[in-house]
C-alpha positions in Angstrom: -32.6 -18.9 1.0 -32.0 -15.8 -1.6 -30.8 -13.8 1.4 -28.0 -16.3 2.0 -27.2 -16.8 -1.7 -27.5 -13.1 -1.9 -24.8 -12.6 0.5 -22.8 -15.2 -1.0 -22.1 -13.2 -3.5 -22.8 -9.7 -3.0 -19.7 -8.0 -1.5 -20.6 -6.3 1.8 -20.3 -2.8 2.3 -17.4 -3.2 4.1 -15.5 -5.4 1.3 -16.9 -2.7 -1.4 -15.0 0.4 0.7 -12.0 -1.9 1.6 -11.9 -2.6 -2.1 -12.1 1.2 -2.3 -9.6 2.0 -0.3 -6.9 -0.3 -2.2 -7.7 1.0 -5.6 -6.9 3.9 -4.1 -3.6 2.5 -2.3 -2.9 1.4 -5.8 -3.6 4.7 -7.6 -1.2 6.2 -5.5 1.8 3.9 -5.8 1.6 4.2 -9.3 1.7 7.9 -9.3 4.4 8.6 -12.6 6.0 10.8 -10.6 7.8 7.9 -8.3 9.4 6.5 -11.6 10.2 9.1 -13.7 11.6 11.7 -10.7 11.9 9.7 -7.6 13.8 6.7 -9.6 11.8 3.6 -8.0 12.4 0.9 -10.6 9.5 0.5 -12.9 9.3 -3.2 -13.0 6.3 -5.8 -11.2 9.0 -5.6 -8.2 9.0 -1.8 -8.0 5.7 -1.6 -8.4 4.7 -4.6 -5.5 7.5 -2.4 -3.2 5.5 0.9 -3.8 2.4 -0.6 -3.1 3.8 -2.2 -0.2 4.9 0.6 1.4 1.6 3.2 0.3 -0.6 0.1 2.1 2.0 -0.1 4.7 1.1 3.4 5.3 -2.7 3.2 5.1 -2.5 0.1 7.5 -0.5 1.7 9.9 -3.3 4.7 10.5 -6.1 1.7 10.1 -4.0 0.0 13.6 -4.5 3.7 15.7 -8.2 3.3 15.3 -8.9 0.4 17.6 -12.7 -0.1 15.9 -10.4 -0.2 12.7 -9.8 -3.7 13.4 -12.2 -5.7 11.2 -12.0 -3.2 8.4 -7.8 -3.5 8.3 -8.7 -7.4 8.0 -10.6 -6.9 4.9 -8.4 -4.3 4.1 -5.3 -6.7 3.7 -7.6 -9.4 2.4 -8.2 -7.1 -0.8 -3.9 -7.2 -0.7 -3.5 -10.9 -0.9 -6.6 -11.2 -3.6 -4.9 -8.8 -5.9 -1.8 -10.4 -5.7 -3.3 -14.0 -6.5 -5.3 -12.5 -9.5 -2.3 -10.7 -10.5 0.1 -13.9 -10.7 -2.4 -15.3 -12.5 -3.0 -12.9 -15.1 1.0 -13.3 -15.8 0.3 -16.8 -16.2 1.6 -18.2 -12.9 0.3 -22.0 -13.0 -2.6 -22.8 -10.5 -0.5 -25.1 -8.6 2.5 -22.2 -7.9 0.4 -19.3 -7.3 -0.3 -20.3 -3.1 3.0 -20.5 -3.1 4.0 -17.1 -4.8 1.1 -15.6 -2.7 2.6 -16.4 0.5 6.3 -15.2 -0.5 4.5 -12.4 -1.5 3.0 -12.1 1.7 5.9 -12.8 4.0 7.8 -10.0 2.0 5.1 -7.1 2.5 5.1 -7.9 5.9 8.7 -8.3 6.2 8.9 -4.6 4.7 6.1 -3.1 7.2 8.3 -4.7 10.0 11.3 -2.8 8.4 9.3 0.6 8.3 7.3 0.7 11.3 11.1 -0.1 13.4 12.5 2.4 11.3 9.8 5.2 12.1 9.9 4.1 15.9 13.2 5.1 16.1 14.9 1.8 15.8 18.1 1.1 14.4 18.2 1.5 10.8 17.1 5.1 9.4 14.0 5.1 7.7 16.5 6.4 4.4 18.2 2.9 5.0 15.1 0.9 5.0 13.6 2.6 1.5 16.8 2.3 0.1 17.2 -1.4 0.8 13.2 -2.3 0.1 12.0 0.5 -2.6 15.5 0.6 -4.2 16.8 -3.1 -4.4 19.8 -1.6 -2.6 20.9 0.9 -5.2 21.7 4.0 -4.0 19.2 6.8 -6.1 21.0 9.7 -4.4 21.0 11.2 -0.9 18.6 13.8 -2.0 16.0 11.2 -3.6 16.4 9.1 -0.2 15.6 12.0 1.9 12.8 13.7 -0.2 11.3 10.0 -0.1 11.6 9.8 3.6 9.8 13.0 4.0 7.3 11.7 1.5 6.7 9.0 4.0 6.4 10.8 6.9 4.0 13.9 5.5 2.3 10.9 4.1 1.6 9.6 7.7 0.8 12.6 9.2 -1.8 13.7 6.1 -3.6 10.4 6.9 -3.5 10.4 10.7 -5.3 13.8 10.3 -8.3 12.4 8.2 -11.3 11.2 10.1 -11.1 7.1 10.5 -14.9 7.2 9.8 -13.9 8.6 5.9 -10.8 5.9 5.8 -13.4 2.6 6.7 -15.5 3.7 4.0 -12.8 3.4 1.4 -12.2 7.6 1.1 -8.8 8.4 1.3 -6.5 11.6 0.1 -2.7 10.6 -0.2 -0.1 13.1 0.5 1.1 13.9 -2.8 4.8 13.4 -4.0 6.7 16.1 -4.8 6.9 17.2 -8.4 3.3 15.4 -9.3 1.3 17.5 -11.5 -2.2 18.4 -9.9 -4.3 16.0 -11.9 -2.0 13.1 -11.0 -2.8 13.2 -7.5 -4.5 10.5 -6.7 -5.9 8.6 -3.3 -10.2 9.3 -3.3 -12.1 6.3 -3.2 -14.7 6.3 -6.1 
């Protein structure tokens, strides 16, 4: 009976490192340098789009690792939590926040869509796609887009080379974006 209750509520190890790995996905996307020298919007949208697309990223190494599997589940289950305890810290009513959650939902995956059609060569250029989902449609500058877009892709190629073994325990190390300061870097799981 105290086993059962015991895992009831005691995480398990998987939950702790997926838990982990988020904070981490977190940390990164809210690296100052995107804001103050990459121009994302710093606003709950900005934010949800840069965390979107750093989790994108993380999720997209998690599906080349076919024993991944269960691990990306609890992985994008620590997502959808956040969100729900977020809208309700802003004071989203009870009765909304399902709702709001599921909007939520269907525009991160609506984004991950966008990027993974973008980096497989599809028909809009990545550029187009962080433009459109990281920049409301604003245009930041040609040079931003592109120094985003290589963001993204040295950002998938840092993670591809880490060993999946490190990722499923929640350790991570981000790419970091140009013009962060060393002690801003961000991505190890605690």
């Amino acid at each position: 009976m105290i086993r059962s209750l015991k895992r009831l509520f005691q995480p398990s190890a998987q939950d702790v490192a997926a838990r982990q790995l988020y904070i981490a996905t977190v940390n990164q996307a809210r690296s100052v340098a995107f804001y103050e020298q990459w121009s994302v919007p710093d606003t709950v949208t900005g934010r949800f789009d840069m965390i979107s697309l750093h989790a994108y990223i993380v999720m997209r190494r998690l599906m080349n690792g076919p024993s991944a599997k269960a691990f990306s589940e609890a992985y994008c289950g620590m997502i959808f939590t956040d969100m729900d305890r977020s809208l309700r810290e802003m004071g989203v009513g009870d009765l909304s926040v399902g709702k709001k959650v599921k909007k939520l939902a269907e525009g991160f995956y609506g984004r991950a869509a966008a990027y993974e059609t973008a980096l497989n060569g599809g028909q809009d250029s990545l550029s187009d796609v962080l433009q459109r989902n990281i920049y409301g449609g604003e245009n930041p500058g040609a040079s931003v887009l592109s120094a985003m877009s290589v963001y993204v892709q040295e950002s998938l190629v840092t993670l591809a080379g880490q060993n999946l073994s490190d990722i499923i325990e929640g350790v991570v190390q981000f790419q970091p974006p140009p013009g962060a300061e060393p002690s801003e870097q961000n991505g190890v799981g605690a």
